[in-house]
N, CA, C and O atoms as CSV, one atom per row, in Angstrom:
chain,resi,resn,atom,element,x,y,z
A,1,UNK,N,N,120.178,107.953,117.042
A,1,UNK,CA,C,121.346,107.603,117.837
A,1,UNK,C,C,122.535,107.430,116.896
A,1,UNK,O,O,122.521,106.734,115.881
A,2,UNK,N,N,123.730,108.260,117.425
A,2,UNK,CA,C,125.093,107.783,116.701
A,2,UNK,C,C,125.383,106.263,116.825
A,2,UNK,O,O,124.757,105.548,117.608
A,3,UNK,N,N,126.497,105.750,115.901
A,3,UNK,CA,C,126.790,104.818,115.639
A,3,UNK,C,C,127.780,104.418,116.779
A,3,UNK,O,O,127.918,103.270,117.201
A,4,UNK,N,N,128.744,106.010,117.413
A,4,UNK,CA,C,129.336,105.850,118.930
A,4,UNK,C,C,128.768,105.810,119.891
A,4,UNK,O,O,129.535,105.903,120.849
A,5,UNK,N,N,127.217,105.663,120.302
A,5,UNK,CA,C,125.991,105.614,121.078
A,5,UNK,C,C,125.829,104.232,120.906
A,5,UNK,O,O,125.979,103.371,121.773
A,6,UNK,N,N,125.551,104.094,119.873
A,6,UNK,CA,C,124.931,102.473,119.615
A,6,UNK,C,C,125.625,101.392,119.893
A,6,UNK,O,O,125.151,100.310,120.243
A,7,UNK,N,N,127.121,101.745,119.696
A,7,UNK,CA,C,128.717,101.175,120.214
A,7,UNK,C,C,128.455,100.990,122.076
A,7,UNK,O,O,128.485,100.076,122.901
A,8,UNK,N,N,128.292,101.936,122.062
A,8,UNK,CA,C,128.395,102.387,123.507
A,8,UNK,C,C,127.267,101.535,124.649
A,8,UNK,O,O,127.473,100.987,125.732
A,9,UNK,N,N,126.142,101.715,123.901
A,9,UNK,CA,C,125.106,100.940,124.617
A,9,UNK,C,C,125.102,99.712,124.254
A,9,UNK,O,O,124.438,99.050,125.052
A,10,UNK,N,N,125.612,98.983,123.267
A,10,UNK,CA,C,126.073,97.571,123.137
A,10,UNK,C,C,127.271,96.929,124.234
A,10,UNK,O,O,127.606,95.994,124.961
A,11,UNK,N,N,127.551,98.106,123.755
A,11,UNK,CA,C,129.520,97.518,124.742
A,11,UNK,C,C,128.720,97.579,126.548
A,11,UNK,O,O,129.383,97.084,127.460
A,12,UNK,N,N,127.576,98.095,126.812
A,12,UNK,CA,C,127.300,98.457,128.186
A,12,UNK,C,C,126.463,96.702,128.615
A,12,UNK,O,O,126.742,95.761,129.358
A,13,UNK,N,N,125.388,97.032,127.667
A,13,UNK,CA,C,124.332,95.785,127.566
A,13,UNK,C,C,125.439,94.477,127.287
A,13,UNK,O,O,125.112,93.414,127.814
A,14,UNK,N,N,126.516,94.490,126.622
A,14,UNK,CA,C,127.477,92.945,126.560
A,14,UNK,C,C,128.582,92.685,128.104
A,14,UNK,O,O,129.036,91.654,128.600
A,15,UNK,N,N,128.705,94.147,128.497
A,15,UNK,CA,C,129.292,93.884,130.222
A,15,UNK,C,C,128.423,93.582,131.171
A,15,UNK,O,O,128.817,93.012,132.189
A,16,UNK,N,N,127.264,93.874,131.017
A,16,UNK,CA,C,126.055,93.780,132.288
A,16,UNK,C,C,126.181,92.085,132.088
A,16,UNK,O,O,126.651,91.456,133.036
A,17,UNK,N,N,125.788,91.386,130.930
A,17,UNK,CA,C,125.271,90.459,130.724
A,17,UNK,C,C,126.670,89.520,130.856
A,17,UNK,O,O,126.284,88.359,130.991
A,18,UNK,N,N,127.635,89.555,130.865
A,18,UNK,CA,C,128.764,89.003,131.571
A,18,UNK,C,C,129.467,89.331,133.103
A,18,UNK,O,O,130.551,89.001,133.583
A,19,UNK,N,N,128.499,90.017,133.555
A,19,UNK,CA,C,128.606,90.372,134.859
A,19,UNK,C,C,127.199,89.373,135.405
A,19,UNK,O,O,127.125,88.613,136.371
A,20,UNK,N,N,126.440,89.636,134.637
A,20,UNK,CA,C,125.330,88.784,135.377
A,20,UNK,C,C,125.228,87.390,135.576
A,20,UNK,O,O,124.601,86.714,136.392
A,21,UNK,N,N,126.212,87.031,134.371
A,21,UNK,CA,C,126.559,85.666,133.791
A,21,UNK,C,C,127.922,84.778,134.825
A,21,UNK,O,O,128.042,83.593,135.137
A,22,UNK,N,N,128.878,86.143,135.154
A,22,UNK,CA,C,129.711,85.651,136.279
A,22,UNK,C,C,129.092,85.277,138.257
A,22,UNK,O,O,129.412,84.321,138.963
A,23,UNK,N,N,128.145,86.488,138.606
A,23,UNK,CA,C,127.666,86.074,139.373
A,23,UNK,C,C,126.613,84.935,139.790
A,23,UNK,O,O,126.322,84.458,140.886
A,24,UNK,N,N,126.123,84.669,138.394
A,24,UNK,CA,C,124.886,83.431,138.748
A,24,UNK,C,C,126.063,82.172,138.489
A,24,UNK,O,O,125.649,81.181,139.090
A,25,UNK,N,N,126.793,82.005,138.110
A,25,UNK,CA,C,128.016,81.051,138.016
A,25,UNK,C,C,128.202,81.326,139.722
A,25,UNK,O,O,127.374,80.971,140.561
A,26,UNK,N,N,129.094,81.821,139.923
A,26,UNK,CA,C,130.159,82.225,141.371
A,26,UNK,C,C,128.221,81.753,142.579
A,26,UNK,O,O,128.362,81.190,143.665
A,27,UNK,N,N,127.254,81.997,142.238
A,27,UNK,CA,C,125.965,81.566,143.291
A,27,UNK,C,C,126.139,80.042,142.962
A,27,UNK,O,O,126.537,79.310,143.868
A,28,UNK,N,N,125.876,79.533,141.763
A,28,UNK,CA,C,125.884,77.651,141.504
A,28,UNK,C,C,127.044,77.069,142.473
A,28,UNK,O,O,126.680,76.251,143.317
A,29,UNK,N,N,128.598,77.475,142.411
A,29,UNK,CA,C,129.720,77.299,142.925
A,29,UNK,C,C,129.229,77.090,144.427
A,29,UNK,O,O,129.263,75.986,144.971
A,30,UNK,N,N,128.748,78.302,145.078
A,30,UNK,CA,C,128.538,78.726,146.271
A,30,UNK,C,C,127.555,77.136,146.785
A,30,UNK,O,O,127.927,76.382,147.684
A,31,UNK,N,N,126.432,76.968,146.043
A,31,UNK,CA,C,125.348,76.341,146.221
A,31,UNK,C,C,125.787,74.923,146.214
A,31,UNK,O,O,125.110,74.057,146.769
A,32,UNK,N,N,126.656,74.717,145.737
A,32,UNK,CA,C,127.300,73.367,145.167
A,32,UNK,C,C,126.710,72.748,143.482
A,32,UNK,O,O,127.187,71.733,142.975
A,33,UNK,N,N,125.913,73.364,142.995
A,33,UNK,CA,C,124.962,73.304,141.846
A,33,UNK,C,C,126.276,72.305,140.382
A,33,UNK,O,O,126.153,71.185,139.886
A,34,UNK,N,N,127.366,73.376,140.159
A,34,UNK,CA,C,128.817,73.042,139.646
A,34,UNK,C,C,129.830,73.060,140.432
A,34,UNK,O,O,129.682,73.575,141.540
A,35,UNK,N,N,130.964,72.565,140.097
A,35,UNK,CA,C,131.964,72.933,140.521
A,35,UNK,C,C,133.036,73.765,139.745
A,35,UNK,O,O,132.676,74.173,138.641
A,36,UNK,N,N,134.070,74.020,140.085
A,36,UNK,CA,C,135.133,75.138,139.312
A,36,UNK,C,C,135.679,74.141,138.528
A,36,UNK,O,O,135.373,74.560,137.412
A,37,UNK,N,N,136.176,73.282,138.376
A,37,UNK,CA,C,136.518,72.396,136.716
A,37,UNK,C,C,135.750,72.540,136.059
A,37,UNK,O,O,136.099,73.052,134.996
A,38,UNK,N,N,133.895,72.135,136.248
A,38,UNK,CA,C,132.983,71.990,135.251
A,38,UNK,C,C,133.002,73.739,134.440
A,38,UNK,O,O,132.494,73.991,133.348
A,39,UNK,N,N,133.589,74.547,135.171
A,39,UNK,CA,C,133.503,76.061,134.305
A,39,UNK,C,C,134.687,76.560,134.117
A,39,UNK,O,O,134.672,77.755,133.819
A,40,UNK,N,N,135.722,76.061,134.187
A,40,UNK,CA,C,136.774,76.631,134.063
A,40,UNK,C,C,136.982,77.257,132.260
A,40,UNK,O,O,137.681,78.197,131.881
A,41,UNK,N,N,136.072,76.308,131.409
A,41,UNK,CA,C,136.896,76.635,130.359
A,41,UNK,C,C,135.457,78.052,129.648
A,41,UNK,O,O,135.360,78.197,128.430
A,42,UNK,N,N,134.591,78.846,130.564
A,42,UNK,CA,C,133.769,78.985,130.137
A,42,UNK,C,C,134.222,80.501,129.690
A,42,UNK,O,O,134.980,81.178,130.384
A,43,UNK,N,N,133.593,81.004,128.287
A,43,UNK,CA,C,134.363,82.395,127.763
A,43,UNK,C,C,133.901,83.418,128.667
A,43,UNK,O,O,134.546,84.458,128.797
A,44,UNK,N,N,132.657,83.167,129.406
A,44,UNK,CA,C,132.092,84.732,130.293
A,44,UNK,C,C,133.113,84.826,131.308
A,44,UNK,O,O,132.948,85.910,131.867
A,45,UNK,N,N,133.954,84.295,131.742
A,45,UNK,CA,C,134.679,83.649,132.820
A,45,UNK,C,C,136.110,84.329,132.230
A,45,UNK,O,O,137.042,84.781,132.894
A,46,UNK,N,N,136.051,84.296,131.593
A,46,UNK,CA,C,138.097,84.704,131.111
A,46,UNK,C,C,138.702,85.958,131.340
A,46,UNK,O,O,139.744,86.304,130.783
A,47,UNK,N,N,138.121,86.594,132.083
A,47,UNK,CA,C,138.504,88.133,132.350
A,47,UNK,C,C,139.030,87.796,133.838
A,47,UNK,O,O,140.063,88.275,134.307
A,48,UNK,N,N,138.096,86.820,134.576
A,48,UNK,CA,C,138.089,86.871,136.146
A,48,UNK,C,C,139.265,85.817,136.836
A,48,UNK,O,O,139.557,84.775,136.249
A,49,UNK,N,N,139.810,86.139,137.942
A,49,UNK,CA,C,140.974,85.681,138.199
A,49,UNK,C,C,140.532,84.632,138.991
A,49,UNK,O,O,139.500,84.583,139.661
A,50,UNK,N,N,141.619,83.584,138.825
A,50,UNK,CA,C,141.790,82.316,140.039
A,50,UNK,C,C,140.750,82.663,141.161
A,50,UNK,O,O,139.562,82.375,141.300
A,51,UNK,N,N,141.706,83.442,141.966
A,51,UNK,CA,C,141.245,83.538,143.295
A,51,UNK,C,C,139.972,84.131,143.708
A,51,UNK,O,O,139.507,83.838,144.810
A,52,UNK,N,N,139.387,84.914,142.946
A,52,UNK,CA,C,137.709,85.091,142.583
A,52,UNK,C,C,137.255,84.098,142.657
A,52,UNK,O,O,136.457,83.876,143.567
A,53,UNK,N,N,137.605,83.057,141.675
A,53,UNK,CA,C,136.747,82.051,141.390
A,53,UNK,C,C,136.974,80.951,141.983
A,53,UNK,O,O,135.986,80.248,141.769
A,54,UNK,N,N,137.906,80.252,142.772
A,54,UNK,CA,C,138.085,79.793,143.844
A,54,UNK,C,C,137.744,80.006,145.002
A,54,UNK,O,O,137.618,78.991,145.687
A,55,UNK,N,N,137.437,81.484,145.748
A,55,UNK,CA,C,136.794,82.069,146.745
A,55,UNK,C,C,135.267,81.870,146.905
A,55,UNK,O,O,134.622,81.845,147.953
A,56,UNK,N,N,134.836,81.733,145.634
A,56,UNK,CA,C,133.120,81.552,145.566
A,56,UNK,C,C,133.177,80.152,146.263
A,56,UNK,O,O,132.298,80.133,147.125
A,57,UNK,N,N,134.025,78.708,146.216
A,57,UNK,CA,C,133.717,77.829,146.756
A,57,UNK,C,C,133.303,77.786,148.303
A,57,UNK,O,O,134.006,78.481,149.037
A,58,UNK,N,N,132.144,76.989,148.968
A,58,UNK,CA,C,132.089,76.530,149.953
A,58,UNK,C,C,133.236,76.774,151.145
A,58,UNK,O,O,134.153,76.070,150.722
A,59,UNK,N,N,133.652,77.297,152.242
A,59,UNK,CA,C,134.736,77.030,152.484
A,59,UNK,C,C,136.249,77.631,152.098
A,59,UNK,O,O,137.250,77.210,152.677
A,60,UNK,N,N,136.285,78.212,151.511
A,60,UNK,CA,C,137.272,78.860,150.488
A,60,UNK,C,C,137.503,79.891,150.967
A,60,UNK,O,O,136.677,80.676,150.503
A,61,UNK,N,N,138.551,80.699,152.061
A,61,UNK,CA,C,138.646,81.767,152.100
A,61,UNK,C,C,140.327,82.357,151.268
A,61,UNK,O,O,140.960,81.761,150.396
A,62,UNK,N,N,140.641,83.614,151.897
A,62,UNK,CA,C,141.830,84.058,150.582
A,62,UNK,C,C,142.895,83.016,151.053
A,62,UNK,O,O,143.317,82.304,150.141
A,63,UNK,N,N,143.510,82.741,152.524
A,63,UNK,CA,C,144.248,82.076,152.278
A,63,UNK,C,C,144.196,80.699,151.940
A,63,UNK,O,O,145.329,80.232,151.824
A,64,UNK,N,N,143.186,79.796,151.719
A,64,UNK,CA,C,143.013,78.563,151.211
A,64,UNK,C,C,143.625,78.626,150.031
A,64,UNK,O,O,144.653,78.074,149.639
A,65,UNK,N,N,142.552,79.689,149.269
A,65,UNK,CA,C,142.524,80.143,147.766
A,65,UNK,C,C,144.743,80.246,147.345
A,65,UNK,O,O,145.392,79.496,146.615
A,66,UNK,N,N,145.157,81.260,148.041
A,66,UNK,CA,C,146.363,81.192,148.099
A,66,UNK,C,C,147.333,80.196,148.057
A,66,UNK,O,O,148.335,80.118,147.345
A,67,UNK,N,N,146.713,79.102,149.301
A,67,UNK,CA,C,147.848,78.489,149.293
A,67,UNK,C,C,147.547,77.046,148.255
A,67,UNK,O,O,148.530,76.467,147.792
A,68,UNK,N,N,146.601,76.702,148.045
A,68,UNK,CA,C,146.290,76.196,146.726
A,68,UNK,C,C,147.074,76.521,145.507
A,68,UNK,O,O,147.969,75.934,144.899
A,69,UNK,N,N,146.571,77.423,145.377
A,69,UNK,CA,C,147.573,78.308,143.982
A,69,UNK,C,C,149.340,78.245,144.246
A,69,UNK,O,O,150.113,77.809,143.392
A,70,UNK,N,N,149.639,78.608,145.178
A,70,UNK,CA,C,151.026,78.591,145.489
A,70,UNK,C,C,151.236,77.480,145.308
A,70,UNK,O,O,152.204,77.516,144.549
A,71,UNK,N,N,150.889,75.994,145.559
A,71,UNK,CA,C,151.408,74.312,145.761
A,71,UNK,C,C,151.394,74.177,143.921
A,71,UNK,O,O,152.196,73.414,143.383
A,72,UNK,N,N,150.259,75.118,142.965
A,72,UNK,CA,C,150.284,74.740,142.159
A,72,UNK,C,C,150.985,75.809,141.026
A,72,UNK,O,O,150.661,75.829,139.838
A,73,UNK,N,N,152.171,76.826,141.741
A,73,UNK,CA,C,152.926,77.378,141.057
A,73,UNK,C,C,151.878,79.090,139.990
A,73,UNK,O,O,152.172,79.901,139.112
A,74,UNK,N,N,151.124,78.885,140.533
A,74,UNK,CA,C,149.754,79.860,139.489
A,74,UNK,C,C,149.507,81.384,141.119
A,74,UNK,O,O,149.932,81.445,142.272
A,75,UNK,N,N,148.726,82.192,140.356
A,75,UNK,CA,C,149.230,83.182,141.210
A,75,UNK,C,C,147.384,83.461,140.708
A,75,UNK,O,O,146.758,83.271,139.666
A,76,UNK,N,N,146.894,84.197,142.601
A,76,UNK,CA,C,145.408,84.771,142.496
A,76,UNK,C,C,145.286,85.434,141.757
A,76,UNK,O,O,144.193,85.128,141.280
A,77,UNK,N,N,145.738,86.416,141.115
A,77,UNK,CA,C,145.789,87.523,139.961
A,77,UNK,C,C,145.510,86.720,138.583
A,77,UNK,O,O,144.880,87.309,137.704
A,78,UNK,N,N,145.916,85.518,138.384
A,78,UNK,CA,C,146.014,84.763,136.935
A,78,UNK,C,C,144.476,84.864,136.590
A,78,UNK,O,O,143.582,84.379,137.283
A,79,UNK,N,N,144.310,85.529,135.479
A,79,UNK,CA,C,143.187,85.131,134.488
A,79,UNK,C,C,142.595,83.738,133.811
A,79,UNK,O,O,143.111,83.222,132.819
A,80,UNK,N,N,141.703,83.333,134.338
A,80,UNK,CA,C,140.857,81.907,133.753
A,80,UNK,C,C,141.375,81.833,132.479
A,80,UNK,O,O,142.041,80.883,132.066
A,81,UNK,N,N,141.013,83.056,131.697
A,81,UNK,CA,C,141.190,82.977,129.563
A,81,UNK,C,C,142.836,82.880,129.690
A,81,UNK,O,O,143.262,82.093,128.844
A,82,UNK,N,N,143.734,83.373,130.389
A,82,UNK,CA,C,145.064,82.922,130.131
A,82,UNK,C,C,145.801,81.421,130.507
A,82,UNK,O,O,146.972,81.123,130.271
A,83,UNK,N,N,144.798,80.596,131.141
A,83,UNK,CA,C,145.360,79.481,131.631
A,83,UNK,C,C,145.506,78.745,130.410
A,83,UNK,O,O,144.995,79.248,129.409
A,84,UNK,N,N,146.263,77.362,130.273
A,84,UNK,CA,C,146.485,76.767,129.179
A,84,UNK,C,C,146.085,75.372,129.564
A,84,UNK,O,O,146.104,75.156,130.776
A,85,UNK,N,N,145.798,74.575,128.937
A,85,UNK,CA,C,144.973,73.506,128.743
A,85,UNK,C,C,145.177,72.206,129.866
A,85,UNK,O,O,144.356,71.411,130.323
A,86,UNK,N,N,146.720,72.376,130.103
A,86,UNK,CA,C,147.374,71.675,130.985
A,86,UNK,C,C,147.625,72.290,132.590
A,86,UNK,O,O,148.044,71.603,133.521
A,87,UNK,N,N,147.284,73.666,132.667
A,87,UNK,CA,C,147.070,73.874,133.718
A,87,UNK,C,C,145.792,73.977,134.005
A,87,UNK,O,O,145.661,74.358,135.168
A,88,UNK,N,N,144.640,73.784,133.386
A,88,UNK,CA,C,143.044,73.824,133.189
A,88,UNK,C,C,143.437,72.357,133.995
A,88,UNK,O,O,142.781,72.537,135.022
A,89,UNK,N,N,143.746,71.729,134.079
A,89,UNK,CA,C,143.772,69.745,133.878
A,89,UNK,C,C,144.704,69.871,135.489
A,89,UNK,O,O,144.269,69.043,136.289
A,90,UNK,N,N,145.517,70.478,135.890
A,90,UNK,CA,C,146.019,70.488,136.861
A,90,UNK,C,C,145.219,70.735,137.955
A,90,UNK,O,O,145.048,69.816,138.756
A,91,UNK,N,N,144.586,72.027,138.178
A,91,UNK,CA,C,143.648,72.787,138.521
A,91,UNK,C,C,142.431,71.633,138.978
A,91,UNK,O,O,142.271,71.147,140.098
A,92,UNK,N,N,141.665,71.378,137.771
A,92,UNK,CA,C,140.668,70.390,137.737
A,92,UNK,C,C,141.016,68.819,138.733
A,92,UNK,O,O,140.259,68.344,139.580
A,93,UNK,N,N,142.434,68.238,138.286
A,93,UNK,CA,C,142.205,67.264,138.982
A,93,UNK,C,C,142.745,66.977,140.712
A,93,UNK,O,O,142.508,66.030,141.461
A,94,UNK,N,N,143.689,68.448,140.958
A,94,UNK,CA,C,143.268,68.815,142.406
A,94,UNK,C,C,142.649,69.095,142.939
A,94,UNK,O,O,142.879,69.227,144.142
A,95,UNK,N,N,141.463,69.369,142.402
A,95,UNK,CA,C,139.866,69.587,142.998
A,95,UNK,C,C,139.325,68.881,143.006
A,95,UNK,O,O,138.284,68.988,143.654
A,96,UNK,N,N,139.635,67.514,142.236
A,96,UNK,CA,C,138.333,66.175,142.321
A,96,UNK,C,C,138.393,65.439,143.511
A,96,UNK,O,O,137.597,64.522,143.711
């Protein structure tokens, strides 16, 4: 196997396993198991947006998800890995 093969089937086997890693997260959410503060700061997680991951909650449909985000100035499109520490803390303690 090339070294662009071996690239290739790594880079495949490291997306599966952060895909697998986002949905058994987004099932705990669902289940009540965590909640979205306890994972907010998690690295498999930083690709996927707000409103994904707000939608997995109980109850949560797009416009909840929406108008949540809107009261808190952040937009469904925003990426988890781009939030900053103080909006991690915003986020978190309107959900408690």
């Amino acid at each position: 196997m090339s070294g662009t093969a071996t690239q290739a089937r790594e880079a495949l086997v490291s997306a599966n396993r952060v895909r697998m890693a986002r949905a058994q997260i987004k099932r705990d959410i669902a289940a009540g198991k965590v909640t979205v503060p306890e994972v907010l700061g998690l690295p498999d997680l930083a690709r996927m947006t707000l409103g994904e991951l707000l939608a997995a909650q109980h109850g949560w449909g797009p416009r909840r998800v929406a108008r949540f985000l809107n009261a808190l100035d952040l937009t469904v499109a925003k990426r988890i890995g781009s939030l900053t520490e103080r909006q991690r803390g915003v986020i978190a303690g309107e959900l408690a």
